[in-house]
N, C-alpha and C positions, 0 to 999 in steps of 0.2 A: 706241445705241438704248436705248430705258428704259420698261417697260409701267407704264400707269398705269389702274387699277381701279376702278369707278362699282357701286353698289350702289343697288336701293329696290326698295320694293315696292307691290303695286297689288292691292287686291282686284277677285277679278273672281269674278261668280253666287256670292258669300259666302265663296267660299276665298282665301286669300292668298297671289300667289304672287310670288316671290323674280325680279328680275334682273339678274342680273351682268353685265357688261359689260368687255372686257379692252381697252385700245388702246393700238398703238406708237406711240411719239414718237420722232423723228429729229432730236435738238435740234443733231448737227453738222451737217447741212443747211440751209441757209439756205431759207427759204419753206418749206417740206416740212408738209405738212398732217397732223394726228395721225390715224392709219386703224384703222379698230375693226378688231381682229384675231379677237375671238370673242363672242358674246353668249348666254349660255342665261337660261333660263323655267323654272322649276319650282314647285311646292309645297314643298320640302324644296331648303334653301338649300345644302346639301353637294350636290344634285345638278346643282344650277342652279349652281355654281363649275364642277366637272366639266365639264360641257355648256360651257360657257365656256370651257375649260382652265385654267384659274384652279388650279394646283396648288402655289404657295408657299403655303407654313404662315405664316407672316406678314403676307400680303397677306390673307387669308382671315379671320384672327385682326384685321387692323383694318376688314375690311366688318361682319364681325361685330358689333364696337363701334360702328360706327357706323350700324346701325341697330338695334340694343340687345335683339340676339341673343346668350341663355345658351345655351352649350354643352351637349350632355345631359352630359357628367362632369361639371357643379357643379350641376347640379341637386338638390334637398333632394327628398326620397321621402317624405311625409308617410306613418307608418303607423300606424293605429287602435289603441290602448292594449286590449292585451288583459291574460287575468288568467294570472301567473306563477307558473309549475306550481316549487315549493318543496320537494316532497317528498322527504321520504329515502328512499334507497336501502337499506338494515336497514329503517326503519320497513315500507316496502312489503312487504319479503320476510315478516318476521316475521308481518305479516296476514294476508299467503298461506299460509304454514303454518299457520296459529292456522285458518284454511278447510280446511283437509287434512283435520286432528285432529279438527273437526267434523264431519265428511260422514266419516269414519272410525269414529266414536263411533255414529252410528247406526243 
Protein backbone atom coordinates (compact mmCIF):
# COMPACT_ATOMS: atom_id res chain seq x y z
CA UNK A 1 0.00 0.00 0.00
CA UNK A 2 1.46 3.57 -0.72
CA UNK A 3 -0.55 7.07 0.16
CA UNK A 4 -0.41 9.43 -2.45
CA UNK A 5 -1.38 13.34 -1.61
CA UNK A 6 -3.31 16.06 -3.88
CA UNK A 7 -3.11 19.57 -2.67
CA UNK A 8 -5.06 23.18 -4.26
CA UNK A 9 -6.87 25.73 -3.42
CA UNK A 10 -10.05 27.51 -4.30
CA UNK A 11 -11.32 30.77 -3.26
CA UNK A 12 -14.59 30.84 -2.13
CA UNK A 13 -16.86 34.47 -0.75
CA UNK A 14 -13.02 36.03 -0.87
CA UNK A 15 -11.18 33.55 1.51
CA UNK A 16 -8.94 31.01 0.47
CA UNK A 17 -9.36 27.87 1.48
CA UNK A 18 -6.80 24.95 1.29
CA UNK A 19 -7.62 21.08 0.25
CA UNK A 20 -5.94 18.13 0.96
CA UNK A 21 -6.71 15.19 -0.29
CA UNK A 22 -5.00 11.68 1.12
CA UNK A 23 -5.38 8.31 -1.23
CA UNK A 24 -4.44 4.65 -0.92
CA UNK A 25 -3.00 2.85 -3.70
CA UNK A 26 -2.77 -0.96 -3.77
CA UNK A 27 -0.22 -1.29 -6.59
CA UNK A 28 0.26 -5.23 -5.56
CA UNK A 29 -3.24 -5.78 -6.55
CA UNK A 30 -4.05 -6.06 -9.84
CA UNK A 31 -7.19 -3.67 -11.18
CA UNK A 32 -7.55 -2.31 -7.60
CA UNK A 33 -8.72 1.32 -7.82
CA UNK A 34 -6.87 4.14 -5.87
CA UNK A 35 -9.56 5.08 -2.82
CA UNK A 36 -9.49 8.56 -1.17
CA UNK A 37 -8.80 7.65 2.24
CA UNK A 38 -9.20 11.34 3.90
CA UNK A 39 -10.04 14.72 2.45
CA UNK A 40 -10.08 18.13 4.75
CA UNK A 41 -11.21 21.94 3.76
CA UNK A 42 -9.90 24.72 5.59
CA UNK A 43 -8.50 28.21 5.70
CA UNK A 44 -5.37 27.38 7.40
CA UNK A 45 -3.52 24.62 5.48
CA UNK A 46 -1.98 22.89 8.71
CA UNK A 47 -5.59 22.37 9.61
CA UNK A 48 -6.93 21.29 6.40
CA UNK A 49 -3.67 18.31 6.38
CA UNK A 50 -4.99 17.29 10.01
CA UNK A 51 -8.56 17.06 8.83
CA UNK A 52 -7.17 14.86 6.16
CA UNK A 53 -4.78 12.94 8.49
CA UNK A 54 -2.07 13.97 6.50
CA UNK A 55 0.57 13.71 9.35
CA UNK A 56 3.97 12.99 7.58
CA UNK A 57 6.47 15.86 7.78
CA UNK A 58 7.49 15.20 4.39
CA UNK A 59 4.45 14.80 2.47
CA UNK A 60 3.09 18.05 3.95
CA UNK A 61 6.68 19.76 3.36
CA UNK A 62 6.07 18.85 -0.59
CA UNK A 63 2.10 20.08 -0.83
CA UNK A 64 3.55 22.96 0.71
CA UNK A 65 6.05 23.57 -2.23
CA UNK A 66 3.73 22.83 -4.47
CA UNK A 67 1.47 25.36 -4.01
CA UNK A 68 4.20 27.87 -2.93
CA UNK A 69 3.29 27.99 0.76
CA UNK A 70 6.04 29.81 3.29
CA UNK A 71 6.14 28.33 6.50
CA UNK A 72 5.44 30.88 9.25
CA UNK A 73 9.43 29.96 10.68
CA UNK A 74 10.87 31.58 7.46
CA UNK A 75 8.89 34.24 7.34
CA UNK A 76 10.90 37.73 7.52
CA UNK A 77 8.99 40.25 10.23
CA UNK A 78 9.37 43.53 8.63
CA UNK A 79 10.00 45.98 11.63
CA UNK A 80 9.70 49.81 11.49
CA UNK A 81 13.23 51.50 12.11
CA UNK A 82 12.91 53.20 15.32
CA UNK A 83 15.53 55.68 17.05
CA UNK A 84 18.21 53.73 19.34
CA UNK A 85 18.35 54.67 22.81
CA UNK A 86 22.52 55.04 23.25
CA UNK A 87 22.85 56.35 26.40
CA UNK A 88 25.19 55.79 29.26
CA UNK A 89 24.54 54.41 32.01
CA UNK A 90 27.20 57.07 34.35
CA UNK A 91 26.16 59.75 32.06
CA UNK A 92 22.27 59.12 33.16
CA UNK A 93 23.12 58.66 36.87
CA UNK A 94 25.39 61.50 37.12
CA UNK A 95 22.29 63.85 35.77
CA UNK A 96 20.15 62.53 38.26
CA UNK A 97 22.36 63.54 40.93
CA UNK A 98 23.49 66.85 39.29
CA UNK A 99 18.92 67.08 39.84
CA UNK A 100 19.33 65.98 43.60
CA UNK A 101 21.90 68.86 44.28
CA UNK A 102 19.66 71.28 42.64
CA UNK A 103 16.19 70.69 44.25
CA UNK A 104 18.68 70.53 47.49
CA UNK A 105 20.27 74.01 46.91
CA UNK A 106 17.05 75.61 47.09
Amino acid sequence: MENIYKAYTKEINGKTFYFVKKFSAFPEYENCPIVLDGMGMHTNFYKACNIAHVYDDLAVNKLMNELHIISESARVIHLPKIKSLTHSFLKNTQHAISKFRLASIS
